[in-house]
KOLLOKOL-389356 format. One record per atom (N, C-alpha, C): atom name; x, z, y. Coordinates in nm, 2 decimals. Atoms other than C-alpha are relative to their C-alpha. Example, Ala and Ser with C-alpha at 12.3 -4.5 7.8 and 13.67 -1.06 7.14 Angstrom:
2
SITE,N,0.09,0.00,-0.12
SITE,CA,1.23,0.78,-0.45
SITE,C,0.09,0.00,0.12
SITE,N,-0.09,0.00,-0.11
SITE,CA,1.37,0.71,-0.11
SITE,C,-0.08,0.08,0.11
REM end
This chain:
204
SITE,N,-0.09,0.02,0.12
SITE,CA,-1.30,0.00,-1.67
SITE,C,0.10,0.11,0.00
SITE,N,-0.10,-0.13,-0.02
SITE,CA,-1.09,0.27,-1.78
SITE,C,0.14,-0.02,-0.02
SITE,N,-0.08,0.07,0.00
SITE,CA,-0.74,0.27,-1.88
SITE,C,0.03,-0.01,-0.15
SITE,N,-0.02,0.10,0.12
SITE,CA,-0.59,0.05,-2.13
SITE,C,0.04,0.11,-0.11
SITE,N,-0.12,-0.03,0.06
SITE,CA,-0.48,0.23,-2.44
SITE,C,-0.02,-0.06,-0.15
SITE,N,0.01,0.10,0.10
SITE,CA,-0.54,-0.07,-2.69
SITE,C,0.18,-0.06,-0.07
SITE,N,-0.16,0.05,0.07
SITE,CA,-0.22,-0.28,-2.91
SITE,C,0.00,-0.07,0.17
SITE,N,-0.04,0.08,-0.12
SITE,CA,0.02,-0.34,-2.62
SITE,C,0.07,-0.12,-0.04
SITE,N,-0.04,0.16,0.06
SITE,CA,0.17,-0.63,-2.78
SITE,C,-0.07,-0.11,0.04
SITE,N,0.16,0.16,-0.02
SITE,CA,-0.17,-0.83,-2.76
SITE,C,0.02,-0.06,0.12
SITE,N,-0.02,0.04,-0.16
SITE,CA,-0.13,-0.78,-2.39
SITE,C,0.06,-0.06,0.05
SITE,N,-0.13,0.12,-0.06
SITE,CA,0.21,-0.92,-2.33
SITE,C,-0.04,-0.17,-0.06
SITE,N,0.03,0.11,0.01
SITE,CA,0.07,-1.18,-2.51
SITE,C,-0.09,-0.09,0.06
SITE,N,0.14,0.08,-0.12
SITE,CA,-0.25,-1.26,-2.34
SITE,C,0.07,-0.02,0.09
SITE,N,-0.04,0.01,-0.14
SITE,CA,-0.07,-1.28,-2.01
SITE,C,0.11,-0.05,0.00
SITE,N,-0.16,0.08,0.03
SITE,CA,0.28,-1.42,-2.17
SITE,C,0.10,0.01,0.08
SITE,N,-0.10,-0.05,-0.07
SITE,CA,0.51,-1.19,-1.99
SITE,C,-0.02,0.10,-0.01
SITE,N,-0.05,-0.12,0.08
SITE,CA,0.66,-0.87,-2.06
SITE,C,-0.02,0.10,0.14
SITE,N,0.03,-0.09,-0.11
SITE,CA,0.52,-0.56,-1.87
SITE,C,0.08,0.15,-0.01
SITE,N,-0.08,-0.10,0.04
SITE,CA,0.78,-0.29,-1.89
SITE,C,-0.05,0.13,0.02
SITE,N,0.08,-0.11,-0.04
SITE,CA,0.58,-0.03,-1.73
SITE,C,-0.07,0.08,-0.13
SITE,N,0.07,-0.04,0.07
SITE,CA,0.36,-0.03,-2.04
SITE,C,0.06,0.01,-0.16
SITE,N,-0.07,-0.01,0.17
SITE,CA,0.60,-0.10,-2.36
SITE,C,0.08,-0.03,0.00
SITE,N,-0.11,0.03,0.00
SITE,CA,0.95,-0.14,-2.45
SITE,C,0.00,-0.10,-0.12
SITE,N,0.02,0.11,0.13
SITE,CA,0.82,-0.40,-2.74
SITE,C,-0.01,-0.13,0.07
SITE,N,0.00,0.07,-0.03
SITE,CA,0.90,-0.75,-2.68
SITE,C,-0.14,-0.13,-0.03
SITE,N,0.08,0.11,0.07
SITE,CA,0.65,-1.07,-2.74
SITE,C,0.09,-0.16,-0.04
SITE,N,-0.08,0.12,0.02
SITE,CA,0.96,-1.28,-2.83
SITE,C,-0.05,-0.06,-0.17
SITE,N,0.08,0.01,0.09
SITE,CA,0.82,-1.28,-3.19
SITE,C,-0.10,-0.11,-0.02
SITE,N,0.12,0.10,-0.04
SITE,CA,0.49,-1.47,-3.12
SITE,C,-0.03,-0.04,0.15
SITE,N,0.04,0.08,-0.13
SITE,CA,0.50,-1.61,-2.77
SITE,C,-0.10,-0.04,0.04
SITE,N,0.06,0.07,0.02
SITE,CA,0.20,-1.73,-2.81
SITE,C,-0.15,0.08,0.12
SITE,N,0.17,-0.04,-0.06
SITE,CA,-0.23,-1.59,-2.67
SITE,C,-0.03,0.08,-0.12
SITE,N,0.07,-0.05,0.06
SITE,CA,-0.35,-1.34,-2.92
SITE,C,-0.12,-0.06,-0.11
SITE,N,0.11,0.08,0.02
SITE,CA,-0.64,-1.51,-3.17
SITE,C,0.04,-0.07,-0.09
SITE,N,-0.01,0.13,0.09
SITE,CA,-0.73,-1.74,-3.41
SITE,C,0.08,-0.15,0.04
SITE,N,-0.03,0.11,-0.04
SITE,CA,-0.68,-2.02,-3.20
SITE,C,0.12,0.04,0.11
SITE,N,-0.07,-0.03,-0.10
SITE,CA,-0.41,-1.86,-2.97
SITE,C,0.15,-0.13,0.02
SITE,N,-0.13,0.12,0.02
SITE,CA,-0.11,-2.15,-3.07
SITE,C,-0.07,-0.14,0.06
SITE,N,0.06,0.12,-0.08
SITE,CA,-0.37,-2.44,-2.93
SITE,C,0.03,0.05,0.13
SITE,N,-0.03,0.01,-0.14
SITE,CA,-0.29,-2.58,-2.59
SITE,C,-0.13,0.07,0.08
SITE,N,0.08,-0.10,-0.08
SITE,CA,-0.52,-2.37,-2.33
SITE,C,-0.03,-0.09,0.12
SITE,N,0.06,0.07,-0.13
SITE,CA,-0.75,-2.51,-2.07
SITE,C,0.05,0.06,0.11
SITE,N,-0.03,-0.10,-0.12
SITE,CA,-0.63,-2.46,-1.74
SITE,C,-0.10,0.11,0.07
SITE,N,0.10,-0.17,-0.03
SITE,CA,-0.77,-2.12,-1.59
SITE,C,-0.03,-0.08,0.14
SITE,N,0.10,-0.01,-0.10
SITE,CA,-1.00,-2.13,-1.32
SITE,C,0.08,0.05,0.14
SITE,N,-0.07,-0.08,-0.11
SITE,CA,-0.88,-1.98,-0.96
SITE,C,-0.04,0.12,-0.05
SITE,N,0.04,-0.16,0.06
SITE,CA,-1.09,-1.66,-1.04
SITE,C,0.08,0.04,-0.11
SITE,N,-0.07,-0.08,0.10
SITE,CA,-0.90,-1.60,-1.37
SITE,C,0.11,-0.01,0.02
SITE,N,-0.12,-0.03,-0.05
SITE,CA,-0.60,-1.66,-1.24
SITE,C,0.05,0.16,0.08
SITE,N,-0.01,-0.11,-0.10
SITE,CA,-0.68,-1.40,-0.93
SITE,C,-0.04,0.15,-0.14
SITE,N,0.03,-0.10,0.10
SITE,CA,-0.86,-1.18,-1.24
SITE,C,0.15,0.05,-0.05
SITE,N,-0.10,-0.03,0.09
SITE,CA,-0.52,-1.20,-1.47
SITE,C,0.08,0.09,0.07
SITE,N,-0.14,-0.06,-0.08
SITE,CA,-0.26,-1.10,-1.21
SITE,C,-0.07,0.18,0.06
SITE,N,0.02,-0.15,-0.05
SITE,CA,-0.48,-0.79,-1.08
SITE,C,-0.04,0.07,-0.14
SITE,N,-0.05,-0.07,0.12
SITE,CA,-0.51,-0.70,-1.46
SITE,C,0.13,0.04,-0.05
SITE,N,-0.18,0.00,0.01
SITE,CA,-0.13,-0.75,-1.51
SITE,C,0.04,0.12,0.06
SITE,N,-0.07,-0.09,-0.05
SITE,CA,-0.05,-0.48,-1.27
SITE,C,-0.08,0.13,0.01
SITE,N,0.10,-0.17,-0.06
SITE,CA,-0.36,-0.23,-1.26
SITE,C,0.07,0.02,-0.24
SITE,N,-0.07,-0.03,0.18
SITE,CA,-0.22,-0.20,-1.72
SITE,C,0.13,0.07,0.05
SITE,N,-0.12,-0.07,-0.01
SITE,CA,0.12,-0.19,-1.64
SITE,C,0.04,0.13,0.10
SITE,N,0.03,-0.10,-0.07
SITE,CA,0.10,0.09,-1.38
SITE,C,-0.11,0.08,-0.13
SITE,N,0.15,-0.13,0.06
SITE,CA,-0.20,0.28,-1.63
SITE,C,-0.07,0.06,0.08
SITE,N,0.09,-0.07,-0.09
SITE,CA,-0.42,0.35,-1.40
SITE,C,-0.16,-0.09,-0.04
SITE,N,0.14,0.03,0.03
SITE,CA,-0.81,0.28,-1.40
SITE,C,-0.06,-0.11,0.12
SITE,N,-0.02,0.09,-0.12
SITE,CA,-1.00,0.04,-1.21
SITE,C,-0.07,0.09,0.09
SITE,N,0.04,-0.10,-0.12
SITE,CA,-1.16,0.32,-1.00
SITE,C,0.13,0.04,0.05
SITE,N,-0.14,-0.04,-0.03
SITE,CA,-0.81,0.41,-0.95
SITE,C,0.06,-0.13,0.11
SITE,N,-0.01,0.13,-0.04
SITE,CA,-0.71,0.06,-0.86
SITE,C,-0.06,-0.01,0.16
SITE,N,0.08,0.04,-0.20
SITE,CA,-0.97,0.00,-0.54
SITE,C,0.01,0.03,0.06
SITE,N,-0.06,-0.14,-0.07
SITE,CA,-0.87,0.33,-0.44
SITE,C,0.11,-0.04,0.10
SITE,N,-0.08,0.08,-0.11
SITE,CA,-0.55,0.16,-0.38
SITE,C,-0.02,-0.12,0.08
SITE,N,0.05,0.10,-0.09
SITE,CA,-0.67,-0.15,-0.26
SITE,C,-0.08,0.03,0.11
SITE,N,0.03,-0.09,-0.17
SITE,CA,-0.85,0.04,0.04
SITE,C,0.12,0.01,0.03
SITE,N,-0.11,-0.08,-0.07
SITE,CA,-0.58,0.20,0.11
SITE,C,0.14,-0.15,0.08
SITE,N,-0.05,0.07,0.00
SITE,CA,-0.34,-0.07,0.11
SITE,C,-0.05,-0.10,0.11
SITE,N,0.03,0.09,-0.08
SITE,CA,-0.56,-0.31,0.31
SITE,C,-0.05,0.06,0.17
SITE,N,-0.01,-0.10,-0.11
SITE,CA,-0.60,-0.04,0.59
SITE,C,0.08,0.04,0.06
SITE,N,-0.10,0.00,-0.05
SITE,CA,-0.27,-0.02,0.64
SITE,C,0.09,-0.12,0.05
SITE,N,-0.03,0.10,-0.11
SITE,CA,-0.06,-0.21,0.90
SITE,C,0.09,-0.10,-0.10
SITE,N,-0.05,0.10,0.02
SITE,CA,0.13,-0.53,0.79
SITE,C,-0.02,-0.03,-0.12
SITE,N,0.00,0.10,0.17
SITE,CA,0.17,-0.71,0.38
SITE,C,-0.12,0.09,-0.05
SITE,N,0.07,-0.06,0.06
SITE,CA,-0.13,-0.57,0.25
SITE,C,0.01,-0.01,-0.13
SITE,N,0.02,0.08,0.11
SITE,CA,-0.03,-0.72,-0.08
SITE,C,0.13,0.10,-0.03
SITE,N,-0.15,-0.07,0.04
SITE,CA,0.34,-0.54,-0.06
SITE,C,-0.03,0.17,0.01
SITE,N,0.01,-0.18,0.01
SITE,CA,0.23,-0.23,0.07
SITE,C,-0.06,0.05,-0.13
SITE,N,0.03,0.02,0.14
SITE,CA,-0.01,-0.24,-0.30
SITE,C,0.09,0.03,-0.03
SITE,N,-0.13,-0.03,0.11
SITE,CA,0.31,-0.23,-0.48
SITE,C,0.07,0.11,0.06
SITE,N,-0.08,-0.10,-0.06
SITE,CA,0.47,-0.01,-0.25
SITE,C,-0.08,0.19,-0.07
SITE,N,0.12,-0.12,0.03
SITE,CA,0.15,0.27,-0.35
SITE,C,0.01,0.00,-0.15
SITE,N,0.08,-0.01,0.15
SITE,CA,0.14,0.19,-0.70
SITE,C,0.17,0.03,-0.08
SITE,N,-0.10,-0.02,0.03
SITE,CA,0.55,0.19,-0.73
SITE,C,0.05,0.18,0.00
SITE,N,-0.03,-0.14,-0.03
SITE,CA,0.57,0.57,-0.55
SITE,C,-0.07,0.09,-0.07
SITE,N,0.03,-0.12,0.08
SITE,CA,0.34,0.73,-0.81
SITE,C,0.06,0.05,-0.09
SITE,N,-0.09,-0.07,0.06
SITE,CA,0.52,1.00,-0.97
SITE,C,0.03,-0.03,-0.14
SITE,N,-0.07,0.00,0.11
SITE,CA,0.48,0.92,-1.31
SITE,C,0.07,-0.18,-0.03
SITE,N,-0.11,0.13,0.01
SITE,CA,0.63,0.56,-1.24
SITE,C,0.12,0.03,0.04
SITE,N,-0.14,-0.03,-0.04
SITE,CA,0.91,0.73,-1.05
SITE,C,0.08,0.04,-0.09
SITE,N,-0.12,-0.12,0.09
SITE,CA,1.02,0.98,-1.36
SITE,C,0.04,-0.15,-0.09
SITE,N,-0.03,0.09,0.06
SITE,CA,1.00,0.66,-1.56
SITE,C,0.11,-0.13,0.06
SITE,N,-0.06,0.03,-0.07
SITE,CA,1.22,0.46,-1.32
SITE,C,0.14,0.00,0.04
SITE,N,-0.14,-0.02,0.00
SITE,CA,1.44,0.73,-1.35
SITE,C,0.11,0.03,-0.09
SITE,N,-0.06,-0.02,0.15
SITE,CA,1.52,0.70,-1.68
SITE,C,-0.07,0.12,-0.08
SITE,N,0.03,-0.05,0.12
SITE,CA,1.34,1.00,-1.82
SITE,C,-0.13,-0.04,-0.06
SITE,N,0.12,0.00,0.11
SITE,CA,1.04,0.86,-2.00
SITE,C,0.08,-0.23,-0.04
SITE,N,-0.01,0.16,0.08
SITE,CA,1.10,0.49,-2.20
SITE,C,-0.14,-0.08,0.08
SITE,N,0.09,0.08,-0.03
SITE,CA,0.76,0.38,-2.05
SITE,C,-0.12,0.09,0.10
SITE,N,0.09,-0.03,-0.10
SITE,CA,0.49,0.46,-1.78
SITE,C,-0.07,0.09,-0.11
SITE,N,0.10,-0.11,0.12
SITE,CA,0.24,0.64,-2.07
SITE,C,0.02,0.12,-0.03
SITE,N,-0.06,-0.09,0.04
SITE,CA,0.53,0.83,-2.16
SITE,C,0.03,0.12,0.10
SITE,N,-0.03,-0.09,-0.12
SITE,CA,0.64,0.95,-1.80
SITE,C,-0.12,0.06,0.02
SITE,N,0.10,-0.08,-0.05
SITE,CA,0.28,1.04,-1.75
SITE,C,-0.03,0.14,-0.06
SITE,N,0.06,-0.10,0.07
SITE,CA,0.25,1.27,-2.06
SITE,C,0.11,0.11,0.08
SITE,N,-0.07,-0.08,-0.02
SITE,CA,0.55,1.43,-1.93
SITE,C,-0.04,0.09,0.15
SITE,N,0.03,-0.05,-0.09
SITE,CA,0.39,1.48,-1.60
SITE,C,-0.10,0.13,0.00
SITE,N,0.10,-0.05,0.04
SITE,CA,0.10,1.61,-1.73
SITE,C,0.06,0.16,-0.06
SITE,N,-0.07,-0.14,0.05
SITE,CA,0.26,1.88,-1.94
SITE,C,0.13,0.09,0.03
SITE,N,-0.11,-0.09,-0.07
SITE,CA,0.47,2.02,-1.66
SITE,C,0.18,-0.02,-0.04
SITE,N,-0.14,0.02,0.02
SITE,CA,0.82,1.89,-1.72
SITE,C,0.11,-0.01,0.09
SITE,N,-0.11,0.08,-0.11
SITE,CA,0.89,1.74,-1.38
SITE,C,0.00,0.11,0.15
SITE,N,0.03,-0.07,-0.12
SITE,CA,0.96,1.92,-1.06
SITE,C,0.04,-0.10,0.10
SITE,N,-0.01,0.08,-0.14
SITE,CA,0.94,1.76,-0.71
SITE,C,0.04,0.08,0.10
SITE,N,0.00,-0.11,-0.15
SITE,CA,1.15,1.95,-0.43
SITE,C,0.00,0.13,-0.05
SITE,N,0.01,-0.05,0.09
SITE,CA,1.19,2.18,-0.73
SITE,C,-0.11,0.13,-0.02
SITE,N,0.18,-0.05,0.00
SITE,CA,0.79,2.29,-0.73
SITE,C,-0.05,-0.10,-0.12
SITE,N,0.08,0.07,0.12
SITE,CA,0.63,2.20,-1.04
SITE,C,-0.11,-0.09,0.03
SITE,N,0.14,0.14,0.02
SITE,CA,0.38,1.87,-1.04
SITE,C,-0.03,-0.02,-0.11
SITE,N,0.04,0.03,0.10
SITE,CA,0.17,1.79,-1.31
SITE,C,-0.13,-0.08,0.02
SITE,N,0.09,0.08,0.00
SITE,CA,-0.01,1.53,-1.13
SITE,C,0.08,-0.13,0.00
SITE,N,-0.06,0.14,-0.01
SITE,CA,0.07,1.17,-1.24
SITE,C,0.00,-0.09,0.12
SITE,N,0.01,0.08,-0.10
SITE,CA,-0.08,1.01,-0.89
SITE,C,0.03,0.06,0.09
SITE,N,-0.04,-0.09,-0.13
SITE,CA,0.13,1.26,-0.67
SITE,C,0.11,-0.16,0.09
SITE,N,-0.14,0.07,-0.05
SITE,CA,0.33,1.01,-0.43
SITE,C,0.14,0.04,0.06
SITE,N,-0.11,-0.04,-0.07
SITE,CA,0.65,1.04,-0.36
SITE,C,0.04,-0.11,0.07
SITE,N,-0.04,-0.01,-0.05
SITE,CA,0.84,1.00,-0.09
SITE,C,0.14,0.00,0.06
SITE,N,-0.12,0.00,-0.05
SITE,CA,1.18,0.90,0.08
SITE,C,0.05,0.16,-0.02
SITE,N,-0.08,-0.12,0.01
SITE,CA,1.43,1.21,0.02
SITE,C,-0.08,0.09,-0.10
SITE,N,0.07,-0.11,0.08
SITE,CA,1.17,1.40,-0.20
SITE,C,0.14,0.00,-0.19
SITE,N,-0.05,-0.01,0.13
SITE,CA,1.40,1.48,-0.52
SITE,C,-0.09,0.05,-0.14
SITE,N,0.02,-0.08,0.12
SITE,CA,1.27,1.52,-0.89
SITE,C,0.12,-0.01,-0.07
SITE,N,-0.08,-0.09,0.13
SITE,CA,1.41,1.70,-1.19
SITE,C,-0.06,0.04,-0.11
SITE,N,0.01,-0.11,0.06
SITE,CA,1.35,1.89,-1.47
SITE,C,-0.04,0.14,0.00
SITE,N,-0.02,-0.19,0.10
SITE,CA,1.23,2.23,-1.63
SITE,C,0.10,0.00,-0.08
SITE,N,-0.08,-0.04,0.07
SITE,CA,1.49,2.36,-1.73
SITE,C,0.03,-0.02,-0.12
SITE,N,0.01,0.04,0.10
SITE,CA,1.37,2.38,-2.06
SITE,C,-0.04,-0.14,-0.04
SITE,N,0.00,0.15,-0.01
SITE,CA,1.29,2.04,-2.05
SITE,C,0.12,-0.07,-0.07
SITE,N,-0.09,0.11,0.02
SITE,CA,1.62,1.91,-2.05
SITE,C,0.07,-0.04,-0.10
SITE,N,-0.04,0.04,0.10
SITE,CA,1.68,1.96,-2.43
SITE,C,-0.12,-0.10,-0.09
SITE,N,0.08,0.10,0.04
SITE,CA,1.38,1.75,-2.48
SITE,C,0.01,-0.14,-0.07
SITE,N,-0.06,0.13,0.09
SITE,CA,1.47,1.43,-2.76
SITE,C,-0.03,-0.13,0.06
SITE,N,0.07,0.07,-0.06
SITE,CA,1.24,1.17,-2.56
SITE,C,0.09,0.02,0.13
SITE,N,-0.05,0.01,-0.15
SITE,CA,1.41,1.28,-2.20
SITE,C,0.16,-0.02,-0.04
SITE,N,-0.17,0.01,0.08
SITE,CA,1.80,1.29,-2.39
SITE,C,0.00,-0.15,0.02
SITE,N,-0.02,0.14,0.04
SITE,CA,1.73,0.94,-2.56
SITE,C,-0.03,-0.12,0.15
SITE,N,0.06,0.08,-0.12
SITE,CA,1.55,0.78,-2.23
SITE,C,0.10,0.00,0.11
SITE,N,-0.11,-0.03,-0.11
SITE,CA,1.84,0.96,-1.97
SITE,C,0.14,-0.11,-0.07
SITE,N,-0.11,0.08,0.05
SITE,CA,2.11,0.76,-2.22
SITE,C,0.01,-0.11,0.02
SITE,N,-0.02,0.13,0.03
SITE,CA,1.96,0.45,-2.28
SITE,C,-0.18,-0.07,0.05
SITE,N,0.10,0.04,-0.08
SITE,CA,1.71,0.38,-1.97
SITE,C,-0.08,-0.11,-0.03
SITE,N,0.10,0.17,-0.01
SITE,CA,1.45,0.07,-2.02
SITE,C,0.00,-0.11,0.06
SITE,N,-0.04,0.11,-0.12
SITE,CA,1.51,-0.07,-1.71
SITE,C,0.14,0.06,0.09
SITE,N,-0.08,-0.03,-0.04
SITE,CA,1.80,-0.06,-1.51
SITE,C,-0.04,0.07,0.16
SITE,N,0.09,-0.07,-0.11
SITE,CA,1.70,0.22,-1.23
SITE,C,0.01,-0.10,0.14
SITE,N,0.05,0.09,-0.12
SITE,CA,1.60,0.05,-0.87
SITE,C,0.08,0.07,0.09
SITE,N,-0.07,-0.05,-0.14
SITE,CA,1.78,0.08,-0.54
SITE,C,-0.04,0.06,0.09
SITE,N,0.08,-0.08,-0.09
SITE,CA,1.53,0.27,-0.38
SITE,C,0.03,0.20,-0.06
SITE,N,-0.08,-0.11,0.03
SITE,CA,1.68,0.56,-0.61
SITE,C,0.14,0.05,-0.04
SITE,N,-0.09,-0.08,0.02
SITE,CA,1.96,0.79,-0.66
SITE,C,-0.02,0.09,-0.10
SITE,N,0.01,-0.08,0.08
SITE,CA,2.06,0.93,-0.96
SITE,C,0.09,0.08,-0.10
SITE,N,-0.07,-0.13,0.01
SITE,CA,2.28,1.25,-1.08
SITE,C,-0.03,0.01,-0.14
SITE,N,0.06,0.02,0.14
SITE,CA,2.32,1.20,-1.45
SITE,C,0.08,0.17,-0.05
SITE,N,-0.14,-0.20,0.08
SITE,CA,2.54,1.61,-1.47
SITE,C,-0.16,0.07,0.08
SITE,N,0.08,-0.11,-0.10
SITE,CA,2.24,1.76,-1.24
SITE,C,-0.15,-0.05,-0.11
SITE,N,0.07,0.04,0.05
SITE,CA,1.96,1.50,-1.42
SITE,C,-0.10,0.02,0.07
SITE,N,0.10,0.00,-0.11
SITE,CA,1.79,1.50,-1.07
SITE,C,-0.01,-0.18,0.06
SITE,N,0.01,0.13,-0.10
SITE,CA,1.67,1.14,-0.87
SITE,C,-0.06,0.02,0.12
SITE,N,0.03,0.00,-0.13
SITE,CA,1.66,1.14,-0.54
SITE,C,-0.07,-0.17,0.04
SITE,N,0.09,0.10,-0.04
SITE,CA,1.41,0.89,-0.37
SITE,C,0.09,-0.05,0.16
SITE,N,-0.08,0.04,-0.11
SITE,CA,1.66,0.70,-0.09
SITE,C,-0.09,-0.03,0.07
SITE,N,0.08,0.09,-0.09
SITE,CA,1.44,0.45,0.05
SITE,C,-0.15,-0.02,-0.10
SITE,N,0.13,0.03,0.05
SITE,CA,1.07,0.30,0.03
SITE,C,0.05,-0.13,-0.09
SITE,N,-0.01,0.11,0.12
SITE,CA,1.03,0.02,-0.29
SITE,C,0.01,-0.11,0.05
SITE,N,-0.01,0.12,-0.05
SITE,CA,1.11,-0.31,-0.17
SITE,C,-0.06,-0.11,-0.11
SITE,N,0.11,0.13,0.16
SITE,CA,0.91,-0.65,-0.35
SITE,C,0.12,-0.03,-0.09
SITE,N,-0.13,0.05,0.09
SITE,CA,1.28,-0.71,-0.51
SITE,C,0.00,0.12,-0.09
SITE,N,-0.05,-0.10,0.12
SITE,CA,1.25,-0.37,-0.71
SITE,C,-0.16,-0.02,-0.11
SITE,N,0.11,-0.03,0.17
SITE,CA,0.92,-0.44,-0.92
SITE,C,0.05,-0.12,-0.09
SITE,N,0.00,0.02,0.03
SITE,CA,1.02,-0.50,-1.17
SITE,C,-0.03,-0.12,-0.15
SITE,N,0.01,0.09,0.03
SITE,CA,0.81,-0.80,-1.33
SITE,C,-0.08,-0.09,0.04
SITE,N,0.08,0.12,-0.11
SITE,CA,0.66,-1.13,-1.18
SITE,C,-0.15,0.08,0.04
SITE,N,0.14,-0.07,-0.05
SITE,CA,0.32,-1.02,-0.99
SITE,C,-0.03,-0.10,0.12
SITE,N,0.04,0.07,-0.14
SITE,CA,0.14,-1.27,-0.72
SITE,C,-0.12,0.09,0.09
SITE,N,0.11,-0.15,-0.04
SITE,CA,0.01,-0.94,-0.53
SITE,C,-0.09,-0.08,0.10
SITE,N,0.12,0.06,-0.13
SITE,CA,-0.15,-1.16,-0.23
SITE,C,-0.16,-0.07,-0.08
SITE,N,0.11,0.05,0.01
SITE,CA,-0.39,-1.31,-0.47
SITE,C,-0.08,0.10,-0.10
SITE,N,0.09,-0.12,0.04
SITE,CA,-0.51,-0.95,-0.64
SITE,C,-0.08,0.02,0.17
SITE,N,0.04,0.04,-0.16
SITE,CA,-0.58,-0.94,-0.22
SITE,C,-0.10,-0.08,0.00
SITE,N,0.07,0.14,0.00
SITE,CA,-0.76,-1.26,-0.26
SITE,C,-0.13,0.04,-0.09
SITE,N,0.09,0.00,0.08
SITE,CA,-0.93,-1.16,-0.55
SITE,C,-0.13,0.12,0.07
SITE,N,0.06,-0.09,0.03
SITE,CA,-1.09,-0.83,-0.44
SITE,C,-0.05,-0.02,0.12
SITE,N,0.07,0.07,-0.12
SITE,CA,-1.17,-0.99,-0.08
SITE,C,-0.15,-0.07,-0.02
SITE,N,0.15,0.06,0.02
SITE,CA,-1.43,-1.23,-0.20
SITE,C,-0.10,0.10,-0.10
SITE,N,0.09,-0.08,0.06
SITE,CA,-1.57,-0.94,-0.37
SITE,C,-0.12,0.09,0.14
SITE,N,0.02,-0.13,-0.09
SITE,CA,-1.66,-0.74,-0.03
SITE,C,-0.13,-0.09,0.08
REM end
């Protein structure tokens, strides 16, 4: 499956919780399931679509693919202790979640285009890869020219989310430094990571 770039609205609605990663548009409007019938009461979900919903919920909000996805999920279950935290820990430190994080993009999609089209520097070396991880003490920034950019101005002013305690951030320099690793108290919106774990287990 590739990645999402359908109406994000539908989405908050299908899943009836707000993914900031992916859109700064609320579903307070229609609260409701997407559909003709979306305002009828809903059978309860299955375990599988439960385990399904919540590893959709976070492989969207991140933008990544599901080849991308399993990628992390190896990785994550290979490594020593929460296999479920460490996941968030992998999927929080990719670069274009960090620029977004740090206020300069309004949304994951946005931080990525910015990655993409050379804007951001790491350790002040140009990256223009969205799945670069970063790393404790690694600093991004800006190109120079960059920083009269209307999208990085408006975003540096009036951030989306309120930045995380895993960064540090220098609003005269418009550099973020990476303090510490992401703790489960900095993502941002509900996620039951142990049972994306669960899910992709009974797959193997």
């Amino acid at each position: 499956m590739s990645r999402y770039t359908g109406p994000r609205v539908k989405i908050l609605r299908r899943y009836g919780q707000q993914l900031p990663g992916l859109t700064r548009k609320s579903l307070d409007r229609r609260p409701y399931p997407p559909g003709e019938h979306g305002q009828r009461r809903r059978r309860k979900a299955s375990d599988y679509r439960v385990r399904l919903e919540e590893k959709q919920k976070l492989r969207i909000n991140y933008g990544i693919s599901e080849r991308q996805f399993r990628r992390y999920i190896k990785m994550a279950t290979r490594a020593k202790g929460d296999s479920g935290l460490r996941l968030l820990q992998l999927l929080e430190g990719r670069l274009d979640n960090m620029v977004f994080r740090a206020g300069y993009a309004p949304t994951i999609p946005a931080a990525r285009q910015l990655v993409n089209h050379g804007h951001i520097r790491v350790n002040a070396s140009k990256v223009d890869v969205a799945s670069y991880h970063v790393r404790p003490s690694d600093v991004i920034s800006l190109r120079d020219r960059s920083r009269k950019v209307a999208i990085i101005i408006e975003s540096v002013e009036a951030p989306s989310l309120a930045r995380p305690g895993y960064l540090s951030f220098d609003k005269e320099k418009l550099e973020a430094t990476i303090t510490s690793v992401p703790s489960r108290e900095d993502i941002p919106f509900e996620i039951q990571e142990n049972l994306i774990i669960e899910y992709y287990s009974q797959m193997v």
